[in-house]
DSSP file (Angstrom, degrees, kcal/mol; ACC not computed):
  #  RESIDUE AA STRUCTURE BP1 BP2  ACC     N-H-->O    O-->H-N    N-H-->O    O-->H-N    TCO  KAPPA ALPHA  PHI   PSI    X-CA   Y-CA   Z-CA
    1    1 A X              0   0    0      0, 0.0     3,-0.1     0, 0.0     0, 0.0   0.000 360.0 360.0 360.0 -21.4   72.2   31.8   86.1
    2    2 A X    >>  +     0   0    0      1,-0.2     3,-2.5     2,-0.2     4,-1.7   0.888 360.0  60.5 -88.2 -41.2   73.7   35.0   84.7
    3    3 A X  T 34 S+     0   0    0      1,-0.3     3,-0.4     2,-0.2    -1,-0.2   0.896  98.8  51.8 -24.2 -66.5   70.5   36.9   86.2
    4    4 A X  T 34 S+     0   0    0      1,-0.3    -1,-0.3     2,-0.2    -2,-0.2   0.115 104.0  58.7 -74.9   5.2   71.2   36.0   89.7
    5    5 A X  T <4 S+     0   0    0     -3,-2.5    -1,-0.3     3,-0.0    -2,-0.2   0.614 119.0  36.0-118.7 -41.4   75.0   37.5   89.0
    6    6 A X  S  < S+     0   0    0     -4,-1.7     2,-0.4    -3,-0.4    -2,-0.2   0.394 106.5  66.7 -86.6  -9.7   73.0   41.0   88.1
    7    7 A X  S    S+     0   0    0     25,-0.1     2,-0.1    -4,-0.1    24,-0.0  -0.912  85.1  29.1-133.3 151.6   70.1   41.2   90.3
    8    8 A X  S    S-     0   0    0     -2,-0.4    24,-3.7     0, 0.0    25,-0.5  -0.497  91.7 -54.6  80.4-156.8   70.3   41.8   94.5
    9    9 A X        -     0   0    0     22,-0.3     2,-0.2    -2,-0.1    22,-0.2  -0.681  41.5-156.6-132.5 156.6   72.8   43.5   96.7
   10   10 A X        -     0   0    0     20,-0.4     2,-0.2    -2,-0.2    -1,-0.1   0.119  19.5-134.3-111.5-172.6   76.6   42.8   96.8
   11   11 A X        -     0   0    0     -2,-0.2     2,-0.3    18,-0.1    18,-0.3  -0.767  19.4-172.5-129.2 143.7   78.5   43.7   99.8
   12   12 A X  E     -A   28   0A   0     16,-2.2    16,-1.4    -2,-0.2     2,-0.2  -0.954  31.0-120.9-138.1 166.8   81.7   45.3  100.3
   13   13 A X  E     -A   27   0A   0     -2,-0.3     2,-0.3    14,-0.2    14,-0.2  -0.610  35.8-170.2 -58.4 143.2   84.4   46.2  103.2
   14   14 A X  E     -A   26   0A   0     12,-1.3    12,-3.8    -2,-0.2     2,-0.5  -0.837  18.1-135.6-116.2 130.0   84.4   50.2  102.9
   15   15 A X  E     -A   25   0A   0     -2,-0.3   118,-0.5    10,-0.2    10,-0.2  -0.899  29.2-178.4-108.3 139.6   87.2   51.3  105.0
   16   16 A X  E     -AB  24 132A   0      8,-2.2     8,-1.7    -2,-0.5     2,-0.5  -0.948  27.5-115.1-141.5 161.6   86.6   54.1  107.2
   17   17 A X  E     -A   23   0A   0    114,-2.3     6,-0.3     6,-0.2     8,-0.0  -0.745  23.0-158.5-110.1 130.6   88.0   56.2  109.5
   18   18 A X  E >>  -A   22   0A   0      4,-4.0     3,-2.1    -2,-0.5     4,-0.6  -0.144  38.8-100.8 -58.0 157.2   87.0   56.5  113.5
   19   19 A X  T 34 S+     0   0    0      1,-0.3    -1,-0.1     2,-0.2    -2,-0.0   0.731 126.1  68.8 -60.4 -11.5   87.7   59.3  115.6
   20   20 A X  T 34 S-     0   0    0      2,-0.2    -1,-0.3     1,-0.0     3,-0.1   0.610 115.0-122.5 -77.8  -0.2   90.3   57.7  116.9
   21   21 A X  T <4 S+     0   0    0     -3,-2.1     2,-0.5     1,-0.4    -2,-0.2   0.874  74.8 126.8  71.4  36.7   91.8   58.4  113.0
   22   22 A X  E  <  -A   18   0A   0     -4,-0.6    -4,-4.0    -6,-0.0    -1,-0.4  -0.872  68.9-101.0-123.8 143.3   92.2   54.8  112.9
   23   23 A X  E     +A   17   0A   0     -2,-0.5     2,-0.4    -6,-0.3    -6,-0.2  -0.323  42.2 166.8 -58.2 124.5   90.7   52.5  110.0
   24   24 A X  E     -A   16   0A   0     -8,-1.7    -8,-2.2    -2,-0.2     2,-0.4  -0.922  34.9-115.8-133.0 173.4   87.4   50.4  110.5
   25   25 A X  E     -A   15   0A   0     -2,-0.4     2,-0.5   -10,-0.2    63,-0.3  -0.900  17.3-165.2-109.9 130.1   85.4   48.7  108.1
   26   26 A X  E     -A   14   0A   0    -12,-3.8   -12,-1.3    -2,-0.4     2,-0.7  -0.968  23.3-144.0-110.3 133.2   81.6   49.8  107.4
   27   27 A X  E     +AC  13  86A   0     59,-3.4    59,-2.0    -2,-0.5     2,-0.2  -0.969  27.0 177.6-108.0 135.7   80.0   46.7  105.4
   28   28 A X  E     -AC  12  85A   0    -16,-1.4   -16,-2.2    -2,-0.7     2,-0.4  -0.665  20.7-145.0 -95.2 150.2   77.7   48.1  103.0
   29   29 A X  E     - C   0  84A   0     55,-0.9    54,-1.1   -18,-0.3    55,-0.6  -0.914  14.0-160.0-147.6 133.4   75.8   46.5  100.5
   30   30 A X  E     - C   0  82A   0     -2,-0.4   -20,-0.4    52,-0.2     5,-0.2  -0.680  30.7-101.3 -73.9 100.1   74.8   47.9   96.8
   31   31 A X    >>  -     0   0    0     50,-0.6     4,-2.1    -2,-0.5     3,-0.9   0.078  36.8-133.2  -0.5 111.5   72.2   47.2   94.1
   32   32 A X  H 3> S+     0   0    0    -24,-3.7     4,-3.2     1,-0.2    -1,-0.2   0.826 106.4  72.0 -66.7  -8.5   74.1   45.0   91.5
   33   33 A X  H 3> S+     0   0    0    -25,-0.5     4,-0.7     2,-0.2    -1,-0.2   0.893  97.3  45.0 -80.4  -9.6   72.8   47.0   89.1
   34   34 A X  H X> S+     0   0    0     -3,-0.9     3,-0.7     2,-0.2     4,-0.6   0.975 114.9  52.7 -60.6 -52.5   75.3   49.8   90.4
   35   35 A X  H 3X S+     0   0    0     -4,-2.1     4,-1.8     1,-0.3     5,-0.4   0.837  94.8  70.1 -69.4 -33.5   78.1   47.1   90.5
   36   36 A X  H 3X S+     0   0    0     -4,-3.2     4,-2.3    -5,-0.3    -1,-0.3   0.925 102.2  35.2 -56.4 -48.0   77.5   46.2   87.3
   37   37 A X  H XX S+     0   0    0     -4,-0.7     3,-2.1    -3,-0.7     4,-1.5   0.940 114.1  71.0 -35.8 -86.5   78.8   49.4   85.2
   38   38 A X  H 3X S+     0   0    0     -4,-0.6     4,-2.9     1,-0.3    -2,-0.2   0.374 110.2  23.0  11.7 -82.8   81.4   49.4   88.2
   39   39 A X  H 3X S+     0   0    0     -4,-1.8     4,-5.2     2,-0.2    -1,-0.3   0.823 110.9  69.5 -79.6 -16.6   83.2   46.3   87.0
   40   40 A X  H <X S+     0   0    0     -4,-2.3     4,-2.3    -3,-2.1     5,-0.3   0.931 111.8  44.1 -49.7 -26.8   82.3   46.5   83.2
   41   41 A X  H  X S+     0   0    0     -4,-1.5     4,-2.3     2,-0.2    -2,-0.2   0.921 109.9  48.4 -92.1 -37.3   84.6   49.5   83.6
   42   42 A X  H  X S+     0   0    0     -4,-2.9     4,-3.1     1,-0.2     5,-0.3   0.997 106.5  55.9 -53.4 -47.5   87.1   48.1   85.5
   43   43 A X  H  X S+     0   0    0     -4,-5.2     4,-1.7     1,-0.2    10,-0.3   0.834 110.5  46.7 -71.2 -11.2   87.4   45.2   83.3
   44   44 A X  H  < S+     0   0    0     -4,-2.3    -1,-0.2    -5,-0.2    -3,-0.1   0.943 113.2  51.3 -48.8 -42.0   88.1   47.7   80.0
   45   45 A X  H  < S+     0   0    0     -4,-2.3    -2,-0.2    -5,-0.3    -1,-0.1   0.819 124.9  24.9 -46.9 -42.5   90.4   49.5   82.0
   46   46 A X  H  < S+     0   0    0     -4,-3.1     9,-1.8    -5,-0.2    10,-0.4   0.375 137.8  11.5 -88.6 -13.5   92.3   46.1   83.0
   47   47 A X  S  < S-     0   0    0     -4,-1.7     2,-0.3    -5,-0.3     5,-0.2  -0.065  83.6-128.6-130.0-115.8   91.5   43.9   80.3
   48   48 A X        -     0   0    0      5,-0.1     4,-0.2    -2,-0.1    -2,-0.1  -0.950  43.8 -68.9-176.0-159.6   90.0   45.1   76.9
   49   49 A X  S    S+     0   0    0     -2,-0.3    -5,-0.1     1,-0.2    -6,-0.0   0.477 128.2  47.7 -98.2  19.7   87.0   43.9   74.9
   50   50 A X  S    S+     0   0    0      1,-0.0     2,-0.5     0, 0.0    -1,-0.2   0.686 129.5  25.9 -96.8 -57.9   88.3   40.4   73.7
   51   51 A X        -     0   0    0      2,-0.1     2,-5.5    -7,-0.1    -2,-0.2  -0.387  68.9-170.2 -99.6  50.9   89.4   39.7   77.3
   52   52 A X        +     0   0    0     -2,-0.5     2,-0.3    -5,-0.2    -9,-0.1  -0.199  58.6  79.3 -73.2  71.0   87.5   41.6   79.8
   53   53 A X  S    S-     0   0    0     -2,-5.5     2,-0.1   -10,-0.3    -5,-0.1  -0.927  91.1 -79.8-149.1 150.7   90.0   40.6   83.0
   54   54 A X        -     0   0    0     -2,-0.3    -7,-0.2     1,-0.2     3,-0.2  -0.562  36.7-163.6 -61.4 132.2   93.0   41.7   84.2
   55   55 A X  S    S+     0   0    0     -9,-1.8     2,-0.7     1,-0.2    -1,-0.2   0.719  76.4  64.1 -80.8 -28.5   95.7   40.4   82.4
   56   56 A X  S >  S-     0   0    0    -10,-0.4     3,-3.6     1,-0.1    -1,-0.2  -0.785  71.6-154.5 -94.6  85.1   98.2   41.0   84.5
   57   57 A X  G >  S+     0   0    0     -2,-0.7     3,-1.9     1,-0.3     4,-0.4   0.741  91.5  68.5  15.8 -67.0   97.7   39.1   87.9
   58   58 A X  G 3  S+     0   0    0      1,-0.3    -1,-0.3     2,-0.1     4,-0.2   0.328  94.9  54.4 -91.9  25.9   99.8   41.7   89.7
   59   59 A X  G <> S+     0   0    0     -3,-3.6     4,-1.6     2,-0.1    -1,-0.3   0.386  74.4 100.5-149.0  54.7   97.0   44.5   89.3
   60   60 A X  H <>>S+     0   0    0     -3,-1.9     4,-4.6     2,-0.2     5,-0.6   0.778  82.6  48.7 -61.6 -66.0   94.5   42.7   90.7
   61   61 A X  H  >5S+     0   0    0     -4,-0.4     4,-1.3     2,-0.2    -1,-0.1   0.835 108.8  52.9 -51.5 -25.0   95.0   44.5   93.7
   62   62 A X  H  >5S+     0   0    0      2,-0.2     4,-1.0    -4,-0.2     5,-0.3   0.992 108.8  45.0 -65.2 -88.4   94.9   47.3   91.9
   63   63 A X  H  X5S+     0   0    0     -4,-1.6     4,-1.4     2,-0.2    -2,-0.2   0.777 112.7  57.5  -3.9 -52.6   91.4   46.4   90.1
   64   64 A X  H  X5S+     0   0    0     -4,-4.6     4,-3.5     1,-0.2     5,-0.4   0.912 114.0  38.5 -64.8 -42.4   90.2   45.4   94.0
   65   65 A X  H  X<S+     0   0    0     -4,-1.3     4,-0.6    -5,-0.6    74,-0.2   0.820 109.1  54.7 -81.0  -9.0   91.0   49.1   95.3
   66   66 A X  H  X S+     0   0    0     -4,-1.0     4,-3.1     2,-0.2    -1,-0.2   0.808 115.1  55.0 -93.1 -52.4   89.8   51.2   92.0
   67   67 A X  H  X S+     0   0    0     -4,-1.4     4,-4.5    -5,-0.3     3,-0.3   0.958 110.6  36.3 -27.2 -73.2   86.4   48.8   93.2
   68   68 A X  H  X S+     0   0    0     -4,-3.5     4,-1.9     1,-0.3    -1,-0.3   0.855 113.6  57.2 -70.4 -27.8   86.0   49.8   96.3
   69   69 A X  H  < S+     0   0    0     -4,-0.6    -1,-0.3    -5,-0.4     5,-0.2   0.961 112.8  48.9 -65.0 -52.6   87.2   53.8   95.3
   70   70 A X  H  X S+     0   0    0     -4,-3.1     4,-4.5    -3,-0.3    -2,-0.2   0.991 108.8  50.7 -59.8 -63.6   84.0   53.5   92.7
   71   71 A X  H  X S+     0   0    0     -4,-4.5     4,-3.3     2,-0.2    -1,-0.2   0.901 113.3  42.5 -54.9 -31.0   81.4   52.1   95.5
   72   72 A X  H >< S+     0   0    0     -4,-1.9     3,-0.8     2,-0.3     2,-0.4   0.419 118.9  50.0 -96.2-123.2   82.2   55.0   98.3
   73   73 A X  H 3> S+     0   0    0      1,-0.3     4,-5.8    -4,-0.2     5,-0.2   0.129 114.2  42.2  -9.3 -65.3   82.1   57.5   95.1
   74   74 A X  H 3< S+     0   0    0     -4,-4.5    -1,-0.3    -2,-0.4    -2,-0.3   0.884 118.7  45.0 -63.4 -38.9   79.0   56.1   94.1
   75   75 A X  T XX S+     0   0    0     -4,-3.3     3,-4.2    -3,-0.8     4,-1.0   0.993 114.1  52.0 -16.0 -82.8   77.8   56.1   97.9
   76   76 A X  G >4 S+     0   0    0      1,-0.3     3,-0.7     2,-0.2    -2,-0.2   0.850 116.1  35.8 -14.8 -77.5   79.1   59.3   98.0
   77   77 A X  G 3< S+     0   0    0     -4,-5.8    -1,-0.3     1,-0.2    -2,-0.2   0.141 131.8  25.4 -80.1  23.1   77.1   60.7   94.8
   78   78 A X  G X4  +     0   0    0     -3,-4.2     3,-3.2    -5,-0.2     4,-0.3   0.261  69.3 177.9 177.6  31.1   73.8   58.7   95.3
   79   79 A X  T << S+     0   0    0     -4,-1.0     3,-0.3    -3,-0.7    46,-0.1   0.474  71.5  76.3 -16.8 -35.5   73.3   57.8   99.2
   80   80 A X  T 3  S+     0   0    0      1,-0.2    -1,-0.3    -5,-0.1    -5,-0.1   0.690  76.7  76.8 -21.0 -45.4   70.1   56.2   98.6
   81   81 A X    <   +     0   0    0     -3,-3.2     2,-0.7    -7,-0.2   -50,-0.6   0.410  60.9 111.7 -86.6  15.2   71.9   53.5   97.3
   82   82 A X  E     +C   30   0A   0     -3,-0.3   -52,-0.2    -4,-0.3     3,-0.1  -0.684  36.3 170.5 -60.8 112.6   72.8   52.3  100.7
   83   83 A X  E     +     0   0A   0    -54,-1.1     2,-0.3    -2,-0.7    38,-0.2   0.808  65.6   1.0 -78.7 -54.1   70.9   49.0  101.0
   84   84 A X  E     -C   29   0A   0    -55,-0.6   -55,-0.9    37,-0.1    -1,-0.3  -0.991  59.1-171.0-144.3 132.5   72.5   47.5  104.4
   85   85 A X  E     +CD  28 119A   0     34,-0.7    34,-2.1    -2,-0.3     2,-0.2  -0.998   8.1 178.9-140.5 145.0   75.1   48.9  106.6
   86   86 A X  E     -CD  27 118A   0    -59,-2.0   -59,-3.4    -2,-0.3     2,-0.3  -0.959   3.9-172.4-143.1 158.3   76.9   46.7  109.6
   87   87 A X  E     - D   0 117A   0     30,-1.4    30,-1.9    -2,-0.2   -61,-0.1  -0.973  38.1-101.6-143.0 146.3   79.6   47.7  112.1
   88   88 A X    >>  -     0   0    0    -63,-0.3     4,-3.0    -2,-0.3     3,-1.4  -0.325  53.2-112.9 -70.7 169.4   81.7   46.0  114.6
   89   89 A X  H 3> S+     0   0    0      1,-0.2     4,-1.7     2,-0.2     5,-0.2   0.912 116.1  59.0 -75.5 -40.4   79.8   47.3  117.7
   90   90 A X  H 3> S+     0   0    0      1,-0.2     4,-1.5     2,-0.2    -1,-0.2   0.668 108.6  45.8 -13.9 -41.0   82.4   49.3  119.0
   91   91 A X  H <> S+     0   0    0     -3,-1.4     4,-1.4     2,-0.2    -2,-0.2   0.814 111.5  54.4 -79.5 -48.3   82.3   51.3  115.7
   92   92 A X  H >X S+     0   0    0     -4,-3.0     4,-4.0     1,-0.2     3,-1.3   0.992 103.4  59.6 -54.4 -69.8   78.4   51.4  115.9
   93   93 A X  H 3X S+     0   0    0     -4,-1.7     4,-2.8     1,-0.3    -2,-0.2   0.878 105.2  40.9 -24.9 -63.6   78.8   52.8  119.0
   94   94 A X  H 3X S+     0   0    0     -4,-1.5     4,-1.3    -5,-0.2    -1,-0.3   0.793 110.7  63.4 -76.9  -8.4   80.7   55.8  118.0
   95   95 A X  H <X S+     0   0    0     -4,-1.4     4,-2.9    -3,-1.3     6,-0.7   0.785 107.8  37.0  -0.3 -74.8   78.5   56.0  115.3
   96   96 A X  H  X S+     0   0    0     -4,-4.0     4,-2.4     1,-0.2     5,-0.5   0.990 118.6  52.1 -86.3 -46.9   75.6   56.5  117.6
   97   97 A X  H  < S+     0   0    0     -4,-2.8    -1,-0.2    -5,-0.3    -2,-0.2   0.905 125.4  21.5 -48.4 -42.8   77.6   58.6  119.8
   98   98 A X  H  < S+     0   0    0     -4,-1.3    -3,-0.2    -5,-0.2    -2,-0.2   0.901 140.9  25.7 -98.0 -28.5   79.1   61.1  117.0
   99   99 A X  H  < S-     0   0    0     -4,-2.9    -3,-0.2     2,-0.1    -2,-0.1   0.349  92.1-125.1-114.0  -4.7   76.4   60.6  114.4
  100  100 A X     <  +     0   0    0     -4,-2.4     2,-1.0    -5,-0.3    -4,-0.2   0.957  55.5 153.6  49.3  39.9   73.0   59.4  116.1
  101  101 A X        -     0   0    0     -6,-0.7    -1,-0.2    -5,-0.5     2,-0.1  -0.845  26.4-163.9-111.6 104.4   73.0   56.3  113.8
  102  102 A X        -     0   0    0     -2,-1.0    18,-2.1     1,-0.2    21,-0.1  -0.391  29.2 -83.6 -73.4 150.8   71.1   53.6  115.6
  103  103 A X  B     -E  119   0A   0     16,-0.2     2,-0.5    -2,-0.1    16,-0.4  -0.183  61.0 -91.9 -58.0 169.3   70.9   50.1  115.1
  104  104 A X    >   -     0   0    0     14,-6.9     3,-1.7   -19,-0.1     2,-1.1  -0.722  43.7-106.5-102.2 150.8   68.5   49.2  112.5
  105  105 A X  T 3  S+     0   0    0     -2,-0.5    -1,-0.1     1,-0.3     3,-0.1  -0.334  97.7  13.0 -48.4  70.2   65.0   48.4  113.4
  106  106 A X  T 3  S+     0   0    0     -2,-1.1    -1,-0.3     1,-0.2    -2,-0.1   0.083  93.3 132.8 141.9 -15.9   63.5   45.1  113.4
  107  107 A X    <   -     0   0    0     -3,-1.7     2,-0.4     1,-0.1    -1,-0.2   0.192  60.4-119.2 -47.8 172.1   67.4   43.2  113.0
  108  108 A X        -     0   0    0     -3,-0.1    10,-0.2     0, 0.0    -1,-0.1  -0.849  27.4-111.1-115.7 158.3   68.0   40.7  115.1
  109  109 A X        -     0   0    0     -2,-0.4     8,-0.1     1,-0.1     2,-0.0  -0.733  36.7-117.9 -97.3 153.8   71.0   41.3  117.5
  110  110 A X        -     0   0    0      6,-0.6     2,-0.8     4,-0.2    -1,-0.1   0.134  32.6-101.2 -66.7 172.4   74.1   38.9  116.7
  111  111 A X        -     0   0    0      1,-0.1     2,-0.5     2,-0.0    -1,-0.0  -0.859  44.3 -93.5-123.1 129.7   75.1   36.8  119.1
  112  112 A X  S    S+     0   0    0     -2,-0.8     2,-0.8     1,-0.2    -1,-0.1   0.027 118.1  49.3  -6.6 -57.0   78.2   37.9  121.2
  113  113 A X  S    S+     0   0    0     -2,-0.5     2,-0.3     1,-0.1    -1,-0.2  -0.063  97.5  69.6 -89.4  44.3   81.0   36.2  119.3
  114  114 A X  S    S-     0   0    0     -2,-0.8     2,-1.9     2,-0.1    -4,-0.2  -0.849  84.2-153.4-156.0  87.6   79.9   37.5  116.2
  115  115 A X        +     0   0    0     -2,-0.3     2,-0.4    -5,-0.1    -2,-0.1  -0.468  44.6 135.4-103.4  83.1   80.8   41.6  116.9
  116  116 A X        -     0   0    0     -2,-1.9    -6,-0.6   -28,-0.3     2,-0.2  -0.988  41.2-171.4-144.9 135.5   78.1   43.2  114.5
  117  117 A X  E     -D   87   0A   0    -30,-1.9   -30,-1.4    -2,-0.4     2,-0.6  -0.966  15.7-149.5-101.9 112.2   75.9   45.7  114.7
  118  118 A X  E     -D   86   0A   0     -2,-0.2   -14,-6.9   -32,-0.2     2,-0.3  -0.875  31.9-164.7-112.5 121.7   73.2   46.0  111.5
  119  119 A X  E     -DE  85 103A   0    -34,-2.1   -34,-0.7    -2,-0.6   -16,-0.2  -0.864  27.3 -87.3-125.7 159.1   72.6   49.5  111.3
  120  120 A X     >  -     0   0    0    -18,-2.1     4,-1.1    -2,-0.3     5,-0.1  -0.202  33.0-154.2 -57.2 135.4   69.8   52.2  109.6
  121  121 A X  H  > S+     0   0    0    -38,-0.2     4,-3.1     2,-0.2     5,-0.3   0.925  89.5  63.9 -56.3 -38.5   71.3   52.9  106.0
  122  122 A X  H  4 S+     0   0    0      1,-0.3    -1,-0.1     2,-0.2    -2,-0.1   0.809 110.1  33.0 -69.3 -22.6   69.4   56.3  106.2
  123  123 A X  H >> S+     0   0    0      2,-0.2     4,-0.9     1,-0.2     3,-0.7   0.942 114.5  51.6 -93.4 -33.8   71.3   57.5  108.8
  124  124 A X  H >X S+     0   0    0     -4,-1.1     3,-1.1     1,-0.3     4,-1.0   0.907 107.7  65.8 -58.3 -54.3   74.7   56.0  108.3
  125  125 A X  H 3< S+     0   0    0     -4,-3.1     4,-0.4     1,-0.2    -1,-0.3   0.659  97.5  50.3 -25.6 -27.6   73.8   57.7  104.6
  126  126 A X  H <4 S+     0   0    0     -3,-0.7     4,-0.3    -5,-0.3     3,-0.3   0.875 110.0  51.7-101.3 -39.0   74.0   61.1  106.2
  127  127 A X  H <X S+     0   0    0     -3,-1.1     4,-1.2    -4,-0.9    -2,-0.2   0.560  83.3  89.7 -57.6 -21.2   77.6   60.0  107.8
  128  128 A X  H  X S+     0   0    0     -4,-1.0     4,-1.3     2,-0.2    -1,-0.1   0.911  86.4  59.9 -27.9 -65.9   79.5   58.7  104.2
  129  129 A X  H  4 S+     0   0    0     -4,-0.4    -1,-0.2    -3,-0.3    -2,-0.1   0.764 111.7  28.3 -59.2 -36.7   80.6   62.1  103.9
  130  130 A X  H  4 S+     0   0    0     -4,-0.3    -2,-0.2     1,-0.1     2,-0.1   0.920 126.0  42.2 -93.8 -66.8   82.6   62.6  107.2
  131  131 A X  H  < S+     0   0    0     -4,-1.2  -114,-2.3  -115,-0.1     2,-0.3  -0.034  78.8 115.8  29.9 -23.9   83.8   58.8  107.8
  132  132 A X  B  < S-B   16   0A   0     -4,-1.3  -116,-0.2  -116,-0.3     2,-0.1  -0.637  76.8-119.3 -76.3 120.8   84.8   57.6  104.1
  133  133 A X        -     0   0    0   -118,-0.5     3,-0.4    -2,-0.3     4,-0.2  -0.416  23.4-155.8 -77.7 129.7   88.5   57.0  104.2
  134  134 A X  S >> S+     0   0    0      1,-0.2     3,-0.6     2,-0.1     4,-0.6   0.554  84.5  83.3 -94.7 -15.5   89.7   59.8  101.3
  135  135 A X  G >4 S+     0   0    0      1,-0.2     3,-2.9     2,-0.2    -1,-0.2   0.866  73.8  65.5 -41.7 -46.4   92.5   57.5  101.0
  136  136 A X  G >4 S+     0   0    0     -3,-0.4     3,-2.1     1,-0.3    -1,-0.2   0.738  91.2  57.4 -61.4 -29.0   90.9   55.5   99.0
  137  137 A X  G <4 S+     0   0    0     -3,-0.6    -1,-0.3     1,-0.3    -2,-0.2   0.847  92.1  67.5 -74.1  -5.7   90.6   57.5   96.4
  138  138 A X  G << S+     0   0    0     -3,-2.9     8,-0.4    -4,-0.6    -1,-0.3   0.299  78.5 136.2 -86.7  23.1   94.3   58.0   96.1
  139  139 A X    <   -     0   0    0     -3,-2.1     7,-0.7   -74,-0.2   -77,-0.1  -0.329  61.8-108.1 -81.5 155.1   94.6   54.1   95.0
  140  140 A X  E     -F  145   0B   0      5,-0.2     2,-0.2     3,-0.1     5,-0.2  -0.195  39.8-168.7 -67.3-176.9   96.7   53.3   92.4
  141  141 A X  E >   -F  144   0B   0      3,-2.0     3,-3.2    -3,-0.1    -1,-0.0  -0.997  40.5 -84.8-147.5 169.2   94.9   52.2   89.3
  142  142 A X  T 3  S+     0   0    0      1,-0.3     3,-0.1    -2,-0.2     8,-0.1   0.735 132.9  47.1 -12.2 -59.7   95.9   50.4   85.7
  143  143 A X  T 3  S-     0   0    0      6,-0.5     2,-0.3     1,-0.2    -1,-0.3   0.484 129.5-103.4 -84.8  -8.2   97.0   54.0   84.1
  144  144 A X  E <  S+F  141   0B   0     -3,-3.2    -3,-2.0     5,-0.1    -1,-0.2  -0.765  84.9  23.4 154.2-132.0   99.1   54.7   87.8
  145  145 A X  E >  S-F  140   0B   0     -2,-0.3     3,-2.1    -5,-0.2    -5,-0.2  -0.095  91.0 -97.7 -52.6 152.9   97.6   57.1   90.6
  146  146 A X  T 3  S+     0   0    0     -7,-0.7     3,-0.1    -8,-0.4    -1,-0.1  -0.322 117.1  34.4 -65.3 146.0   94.1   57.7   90.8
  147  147 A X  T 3  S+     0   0    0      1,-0.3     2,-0.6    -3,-0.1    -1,-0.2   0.342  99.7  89.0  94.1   5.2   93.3   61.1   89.0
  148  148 A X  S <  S-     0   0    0     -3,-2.1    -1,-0.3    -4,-0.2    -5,-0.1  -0.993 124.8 -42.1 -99.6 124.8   96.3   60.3   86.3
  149  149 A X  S    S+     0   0    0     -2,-0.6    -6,-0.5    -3,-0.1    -5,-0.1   0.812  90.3 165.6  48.4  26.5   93.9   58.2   83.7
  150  150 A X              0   0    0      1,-0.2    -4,-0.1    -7,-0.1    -1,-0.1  -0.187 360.0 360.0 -76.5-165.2   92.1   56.5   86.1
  151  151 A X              0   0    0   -107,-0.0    -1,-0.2     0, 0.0    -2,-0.1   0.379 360.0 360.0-110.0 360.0   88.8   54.7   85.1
C-alpha cells in the first residue's frame, strides 16, 4: 500500500495572484517523489524522529503553509516538474490573455457548473515566476517566520 502513497502526482491549491492583485488558486499537481522529501522535512521540523507529526495540533496550519511555500519553491527551481495545471476559467482566461497559456490539448472541457479550465503545464511553467503569490513564502513556520530557522 505504502507504494501507491509514493508513486503518481499529488495536487495542491497554489495561490496566485491575478492582475487584478487579487488571490486565485492555480491547481498544480507534483511527482510524489518531490513530495516526499517535502513532508519527510516538514515532519522533522514538526515532529522529530520517534514521532514524525506535528505534535502540537495548533501548527498544523503552520506545517499546511511551509507545504505549499516548498511546492511553488520547488516549481519555482525545477519547472519541469509541473505535471497538470487547472484554473477557474476566468483565471485561464487572463492567463491566455497576459501569458498565451492555452488550454491543454486533448482535455476534455468541464461541463459548465464545474468552472475549470485544464491547462498546458509547459506554458503555465514559463508563468510560475510572475503569478506565484511571494506571500507565501513569508508563512510562519515551527522555528517562527519563514527565513528565521525555517525548514
Amino acid at each position: 500500500m505504502s507504494k501507491f502513497l509514493h508513486t503518481g502526482w499529488h495536487e495542491f491549491l497554489l495561490p496566485v495572484l491575478s492582475c487584478r492583485e487579487t488571490t486565485e488558486y492555480l491547481r498544480v499537481w507534483l511527482d510524489m517523489a518531490a513530495v516526499v522529501p517535502m513532508l519527510r522535512e516538514l515532519d522533522l521540523a514538526y515532529g522529530d524522529r520517534e514521532h514524525p507529526y506535528a505534535l502540537d495540533p495548533r501548527q498544523i496550519p503552520q506545517a499546511q503553509a511551509g507545504l505549499l511555500a516548498k511546492v511553488a519553491q520547488h516549481l519555482l527551481d525545477h519547472p519541469g516538474a509541473l505535471r497538470r495545471a487547472a484554473a477557474s476559467r476566468a483565471f485561464a482566461t487572463e492567463l491566455a490573455d497576459r501569458f498565451a497559456v492555452s488550454p491543454a490539448a486533448g482535455a476534455l472541457p468541464y461541463p459548465p457548473f464545474i468552472d475549470q479550465v485544464d491547462l498546458e503545464p509547459h506554458q503555465v511553467e514559463m508563468a510560475l515566476p510572475l503569478i506565484i503569490d511571494r506571500a507565501l513564502f513569508q508563512a510562519p513556520t515551527a522555528d517562527g517566520p519563514a527565513g528565521e530557522g525555517a525548514p
